[in-house]
C-alpha positions as CSV (number, residue, x, y, z in Angstrom):
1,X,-19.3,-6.3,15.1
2,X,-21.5,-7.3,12.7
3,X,-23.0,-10.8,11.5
4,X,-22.9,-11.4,8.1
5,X,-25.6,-13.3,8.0
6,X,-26.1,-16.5,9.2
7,X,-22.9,-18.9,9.9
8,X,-24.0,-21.9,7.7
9,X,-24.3,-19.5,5.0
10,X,-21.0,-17.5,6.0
11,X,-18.1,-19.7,4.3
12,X,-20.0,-20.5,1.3
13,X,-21.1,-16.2,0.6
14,X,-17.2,-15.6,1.2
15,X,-15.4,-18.3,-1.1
16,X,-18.2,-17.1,-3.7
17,X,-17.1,-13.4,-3.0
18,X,-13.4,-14.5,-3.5
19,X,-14.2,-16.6,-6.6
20,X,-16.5,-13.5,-8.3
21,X,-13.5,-11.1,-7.7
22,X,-10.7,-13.0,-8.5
23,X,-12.2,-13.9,-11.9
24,X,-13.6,-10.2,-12.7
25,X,-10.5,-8.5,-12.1
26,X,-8.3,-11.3,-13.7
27,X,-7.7,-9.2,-16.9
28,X,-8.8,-5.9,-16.2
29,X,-6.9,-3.5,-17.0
30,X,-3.9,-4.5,-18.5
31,X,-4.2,-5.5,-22.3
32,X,-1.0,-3.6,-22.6
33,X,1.5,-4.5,-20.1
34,X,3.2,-7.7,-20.0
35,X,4.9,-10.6,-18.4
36,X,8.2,-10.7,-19.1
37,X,8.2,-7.3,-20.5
38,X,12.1,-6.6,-20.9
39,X,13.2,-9.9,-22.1
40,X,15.6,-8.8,-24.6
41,X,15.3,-5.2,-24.7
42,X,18.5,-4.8,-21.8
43,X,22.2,-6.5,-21.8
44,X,21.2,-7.1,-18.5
45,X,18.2,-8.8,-16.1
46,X,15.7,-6.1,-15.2
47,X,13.9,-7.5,-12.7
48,X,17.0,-9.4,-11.1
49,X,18.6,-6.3,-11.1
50,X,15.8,-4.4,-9.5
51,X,15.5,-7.4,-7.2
52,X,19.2,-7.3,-5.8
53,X,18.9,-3.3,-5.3
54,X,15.8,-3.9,-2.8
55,X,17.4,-7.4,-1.3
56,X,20.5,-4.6,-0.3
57,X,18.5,-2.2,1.0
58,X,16.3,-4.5,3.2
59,X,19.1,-5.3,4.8
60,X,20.0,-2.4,6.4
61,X,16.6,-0.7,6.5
62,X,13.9,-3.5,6.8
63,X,11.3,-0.5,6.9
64,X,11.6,0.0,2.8
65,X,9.0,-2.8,2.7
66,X,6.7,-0.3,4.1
67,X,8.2,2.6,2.2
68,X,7.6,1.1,-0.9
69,X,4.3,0.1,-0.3
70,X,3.2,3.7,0.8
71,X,5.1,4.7,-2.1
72,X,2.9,2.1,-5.1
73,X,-0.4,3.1,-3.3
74,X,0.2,7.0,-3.6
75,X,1.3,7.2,-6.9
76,X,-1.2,4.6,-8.4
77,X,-4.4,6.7,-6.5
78,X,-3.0,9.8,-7.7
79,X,-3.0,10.1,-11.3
80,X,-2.2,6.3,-11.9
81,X,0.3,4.6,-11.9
82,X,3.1,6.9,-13.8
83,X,5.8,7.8,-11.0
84,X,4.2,11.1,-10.6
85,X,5.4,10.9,-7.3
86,X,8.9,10.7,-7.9
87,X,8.9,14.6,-9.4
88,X,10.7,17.2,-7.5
89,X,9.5,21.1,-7.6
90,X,7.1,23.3,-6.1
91,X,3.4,22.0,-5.9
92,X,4.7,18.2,-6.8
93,X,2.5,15.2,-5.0
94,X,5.9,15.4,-3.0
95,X,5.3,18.1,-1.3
96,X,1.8,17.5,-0.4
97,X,0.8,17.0,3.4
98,X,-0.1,13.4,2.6
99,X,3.6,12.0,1.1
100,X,4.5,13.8,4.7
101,X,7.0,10.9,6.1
102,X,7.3,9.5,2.5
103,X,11.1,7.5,2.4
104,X,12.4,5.3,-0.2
105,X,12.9,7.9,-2.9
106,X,16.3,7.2,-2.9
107,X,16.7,3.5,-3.2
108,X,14.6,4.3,-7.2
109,X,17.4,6.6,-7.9
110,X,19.9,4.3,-7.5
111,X,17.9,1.3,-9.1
112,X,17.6,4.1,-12.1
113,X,21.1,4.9,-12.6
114,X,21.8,1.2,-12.6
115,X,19.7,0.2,-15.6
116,X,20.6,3.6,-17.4
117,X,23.8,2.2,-17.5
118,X,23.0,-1.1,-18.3
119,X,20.1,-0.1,-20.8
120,X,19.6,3.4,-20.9
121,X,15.8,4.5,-22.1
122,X,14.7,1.4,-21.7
123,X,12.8,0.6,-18.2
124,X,10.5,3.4,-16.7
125,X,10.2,4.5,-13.2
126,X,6.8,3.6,-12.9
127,X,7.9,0.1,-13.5
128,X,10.9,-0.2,-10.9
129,X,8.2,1.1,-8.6
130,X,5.9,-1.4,-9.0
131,X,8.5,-4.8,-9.3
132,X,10.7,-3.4,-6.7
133,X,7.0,-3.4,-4.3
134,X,6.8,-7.3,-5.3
135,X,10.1,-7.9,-4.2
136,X,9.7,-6.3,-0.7
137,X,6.5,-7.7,-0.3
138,X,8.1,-11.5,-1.2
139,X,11.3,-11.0,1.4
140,X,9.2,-9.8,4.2
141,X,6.9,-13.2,4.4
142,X,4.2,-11.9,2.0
143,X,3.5,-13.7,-1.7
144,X,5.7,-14.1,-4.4
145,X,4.1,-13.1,-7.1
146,X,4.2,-11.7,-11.2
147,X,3.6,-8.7,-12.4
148,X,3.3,-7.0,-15.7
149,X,5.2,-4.6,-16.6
150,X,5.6,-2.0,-19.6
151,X,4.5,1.3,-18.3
152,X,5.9,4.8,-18.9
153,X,6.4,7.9,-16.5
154,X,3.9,10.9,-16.6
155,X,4.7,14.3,-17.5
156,X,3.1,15.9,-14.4
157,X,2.5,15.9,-10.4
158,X,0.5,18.1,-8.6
159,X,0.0,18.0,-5.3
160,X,-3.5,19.1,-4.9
161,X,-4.7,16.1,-6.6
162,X,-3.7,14.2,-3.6
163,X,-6.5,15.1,-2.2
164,X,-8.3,11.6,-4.1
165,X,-6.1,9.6,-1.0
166,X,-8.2,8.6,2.0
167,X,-6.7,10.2,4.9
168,X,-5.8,7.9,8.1
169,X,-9.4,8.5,9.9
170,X,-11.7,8.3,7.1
171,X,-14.8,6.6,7.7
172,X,-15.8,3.3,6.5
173,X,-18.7,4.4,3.9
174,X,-16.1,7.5,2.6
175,X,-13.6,4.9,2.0
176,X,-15.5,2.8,0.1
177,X,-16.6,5.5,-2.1
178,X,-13.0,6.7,-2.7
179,X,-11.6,3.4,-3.6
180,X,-15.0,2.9,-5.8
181,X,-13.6,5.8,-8.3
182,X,-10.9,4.2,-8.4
183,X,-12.8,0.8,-9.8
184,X,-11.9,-1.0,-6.2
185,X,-15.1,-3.5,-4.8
186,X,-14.6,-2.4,-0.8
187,X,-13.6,-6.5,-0.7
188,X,-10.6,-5.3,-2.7
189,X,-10.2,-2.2,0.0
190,X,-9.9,-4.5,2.4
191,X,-7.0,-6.5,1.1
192,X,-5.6,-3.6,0.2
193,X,-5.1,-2.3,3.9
194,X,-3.7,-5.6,4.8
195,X,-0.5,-3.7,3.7
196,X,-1.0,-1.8,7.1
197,X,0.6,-5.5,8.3
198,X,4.1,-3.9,8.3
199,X,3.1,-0.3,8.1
200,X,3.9,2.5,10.0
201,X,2.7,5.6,11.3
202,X,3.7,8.6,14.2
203,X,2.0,9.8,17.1
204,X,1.1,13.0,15.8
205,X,-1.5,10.8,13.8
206,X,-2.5,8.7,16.9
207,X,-2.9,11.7,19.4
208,X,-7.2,12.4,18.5
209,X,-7.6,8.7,19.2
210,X,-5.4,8.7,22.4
211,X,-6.3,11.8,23.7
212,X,-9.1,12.8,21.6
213,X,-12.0,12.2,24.1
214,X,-12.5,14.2,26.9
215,X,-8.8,13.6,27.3
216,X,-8.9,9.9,26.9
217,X,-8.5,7.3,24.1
218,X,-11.3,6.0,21.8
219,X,-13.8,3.5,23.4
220,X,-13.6,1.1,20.4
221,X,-9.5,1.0,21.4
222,X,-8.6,-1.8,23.8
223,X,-8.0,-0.1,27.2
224,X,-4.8,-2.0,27.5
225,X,-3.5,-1.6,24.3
226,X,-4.1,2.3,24.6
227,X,-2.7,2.5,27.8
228,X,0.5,1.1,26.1
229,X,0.4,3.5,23.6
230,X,-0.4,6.2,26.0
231,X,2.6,5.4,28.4
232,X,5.7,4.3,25.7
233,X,5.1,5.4,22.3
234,X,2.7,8.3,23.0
235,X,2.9,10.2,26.2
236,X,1.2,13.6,26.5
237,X,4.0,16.4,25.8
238,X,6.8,14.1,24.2
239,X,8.7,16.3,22.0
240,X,9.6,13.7,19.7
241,X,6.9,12.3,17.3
242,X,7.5,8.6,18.2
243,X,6.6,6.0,15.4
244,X,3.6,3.4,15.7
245,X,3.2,0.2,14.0
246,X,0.1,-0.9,13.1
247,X,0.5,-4.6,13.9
248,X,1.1,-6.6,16.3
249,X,4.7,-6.2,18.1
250,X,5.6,-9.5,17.7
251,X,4.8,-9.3,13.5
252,X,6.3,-5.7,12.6
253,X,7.7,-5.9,9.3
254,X,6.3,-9.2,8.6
255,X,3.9,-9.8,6.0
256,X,1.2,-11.8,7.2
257,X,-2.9,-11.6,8.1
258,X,-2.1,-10.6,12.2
259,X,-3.3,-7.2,10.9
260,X,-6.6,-8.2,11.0
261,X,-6.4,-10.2,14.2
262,X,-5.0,-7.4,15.9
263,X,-8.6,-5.3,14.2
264,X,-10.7,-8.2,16.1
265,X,-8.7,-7.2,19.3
266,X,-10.2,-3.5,19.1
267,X,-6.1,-2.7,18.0
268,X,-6.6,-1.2,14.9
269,X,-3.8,1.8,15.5
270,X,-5.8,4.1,12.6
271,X,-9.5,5.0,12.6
272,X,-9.8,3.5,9.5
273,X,-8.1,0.1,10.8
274,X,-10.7,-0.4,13.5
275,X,-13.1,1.1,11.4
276,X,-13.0,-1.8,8.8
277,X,-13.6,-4.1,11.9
278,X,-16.4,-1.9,13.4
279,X,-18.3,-1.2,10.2
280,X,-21.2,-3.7,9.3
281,X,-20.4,-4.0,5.8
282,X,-16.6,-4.8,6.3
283,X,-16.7,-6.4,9.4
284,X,-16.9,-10.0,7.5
285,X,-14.3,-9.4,5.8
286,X,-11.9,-8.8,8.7
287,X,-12.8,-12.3,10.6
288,X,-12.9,-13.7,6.8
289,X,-9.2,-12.5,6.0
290,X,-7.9,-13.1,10.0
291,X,-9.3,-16.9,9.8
292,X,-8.8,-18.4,6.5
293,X,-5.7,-18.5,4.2
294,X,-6.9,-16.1,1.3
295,X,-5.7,-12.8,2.5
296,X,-2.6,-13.4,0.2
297,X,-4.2,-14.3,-3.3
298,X,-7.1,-11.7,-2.8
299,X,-4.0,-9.2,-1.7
300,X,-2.1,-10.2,-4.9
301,X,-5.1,-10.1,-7.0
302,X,-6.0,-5.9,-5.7
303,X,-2.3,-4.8,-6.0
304,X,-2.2,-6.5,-9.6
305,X,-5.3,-4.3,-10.1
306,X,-4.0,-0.7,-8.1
307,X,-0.7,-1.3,-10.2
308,X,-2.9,-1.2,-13.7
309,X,-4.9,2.2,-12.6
310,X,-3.9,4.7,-15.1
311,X,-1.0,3.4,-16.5
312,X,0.7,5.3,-20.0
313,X,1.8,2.5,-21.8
314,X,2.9,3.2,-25.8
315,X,3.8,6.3,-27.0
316,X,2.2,8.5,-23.8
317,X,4.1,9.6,-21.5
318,X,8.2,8.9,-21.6
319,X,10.6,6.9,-20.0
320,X,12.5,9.3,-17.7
321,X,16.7,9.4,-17.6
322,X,16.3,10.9,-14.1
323,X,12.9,9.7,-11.9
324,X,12.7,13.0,-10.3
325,X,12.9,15.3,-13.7
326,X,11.1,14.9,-16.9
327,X,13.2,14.5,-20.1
């Protein structure tokens, strides 16, 4: 990796980095949602309710934390943040190659047909999306946090506009340019994929980096940790397409900064992991996130921000009766 720049300089560039974003983004965005949104608009608690439906689920199915996260970051990159995603039909964003593996679908419904029964037109998809995220994000170790609510559900999905979300290998420099249209710094990128703490992925993906080079795995993968993978989750002609988590074993499903430990290690499970860690320009950020304590309120502050991208608040859009259906 990369140097920065020199270390006497190094903690005083980074907490001014930190300072500079957290202030710029502060407001951006969201003149028109708001804390506390649904306080006295339903007979019952919104976000209680919402909060109870994903403390159920977790249960029984810890992975919805990482459901739910893939689920807030492909809606709000595609379109905003406006439930596209939840649409059924031919050509939807749900039936594009990249929502592939895409789970949690359900536990909206049924979050939906609570409130329509408690307050029906009232609270969109969009927004159970986005508070239910917060939830699973708070009772898998990560922040508690607010967020501001008031959005309403897009008319449309299609999947070819997909196409704007960074596919698993991307390069560092594409990356960066991707999240850039979107109004992301590549600081904010980097918090962002802290997600990948508790996320998931198959072998199907791993395979070019296991097998990609003359038969063996990438040289910027650990030699042990690939042999692992090689011999367990990914050997050559497995009929099953095995899941991989992209942290480290003894963290899976907790949120937490390991994620980037496991990047120093040369463990990054995705090109695009190892390549944050690899690339000069993000390779700071990395050992900056993996050895001080502000992964989670530089994480809070970009999801606050992703959540805000494109959002129909007013009279756009609708609220939906049924997530997966316009009215």
């Amino acid at each position: 990796m990369h140097s920065a720049g020199p270390s006497s300089r190094f903690p005083v560039l980074v907490v001014a980095v930190v300072v500079v974003v957290l202030a710029s983004s502060a407001g951006c965005c969201r003149a028109q949602l708001a804390n506390n949104y649904y306080a006295g608009k339903c007979n019952a608690s919104v976000e209680a309710l919402i909060l109870n439906a994903v403390k159920a689920r977790a249960r029984w199915e810890p992975r919805i934390v990482p459901g739910l996260l893939h689920m807030i970051f492909h809606d709000c990159f595609v379109q905003g943040c406006d439930a596209s995603i939840l649409l059924d039909g031919p050509g939807t964003e749900k039936t594009a190659v990249q929502n592939t593996g895409m789970f949690g679908y359900d536990l909206i419904d049924d979050i939906k047909s609570a409130l329509e029964a408690a307050c029906p037109g009232v609270v969109s998809c969009a927004d159970i999306i986005v508070a239910a995220t917060r939830d699973a994000i708070g009772m898998s170790g990560g922040p508690s946090y607010g967020v501001q609510l008031g959005r309403r559900d897009g008319m449309s999905s299609m999947a070819w506009m997909c196409s704007d979300l960074p596919p698993p290998h991307v390069d560092i420099p594409t990356a960066t340019a991707m999240f850039a249209k979107k109004g992301f710094s590549s600081f904010e990128m980097a918090a962002l994929m802290g997600a990948h703490t508790v996320g998931v992925t198959h072998c199907s993906v791993m395979n070019d980096r296991l097998y990609g080079y003359n038969g063996t795995a990438d040289p910027s993968m650990d030699p042990s940790y690939a042999w692992v993978l090689q011999t367990y989750a990914c050997p050559k002609g497995q009929t099953y397409d095995n899941i991989v988590y992209l942290d480290d074993p003894n963290s899976i499903l907790t949120f937490d900064k390991s994620y980037y430990s496991q990047i120093i290690k040369h463990r990054g499970a995705l090109g695009v992991d190892q390549g944050l860690g690899d690339d000069s320009s993000t390779g700071w950020m990395v050992r900056f996130f993996a050895n001080t304590d502000n992964f989670f309120p530089v994480f809070v502050q970009a999801i606050n921000k992703l959540a805000a991208v494109g959002v129909l608040t007013g009279t756009d859009g609708q609220i939906r009766t049924n997530c997966r259906a316009t009215n």
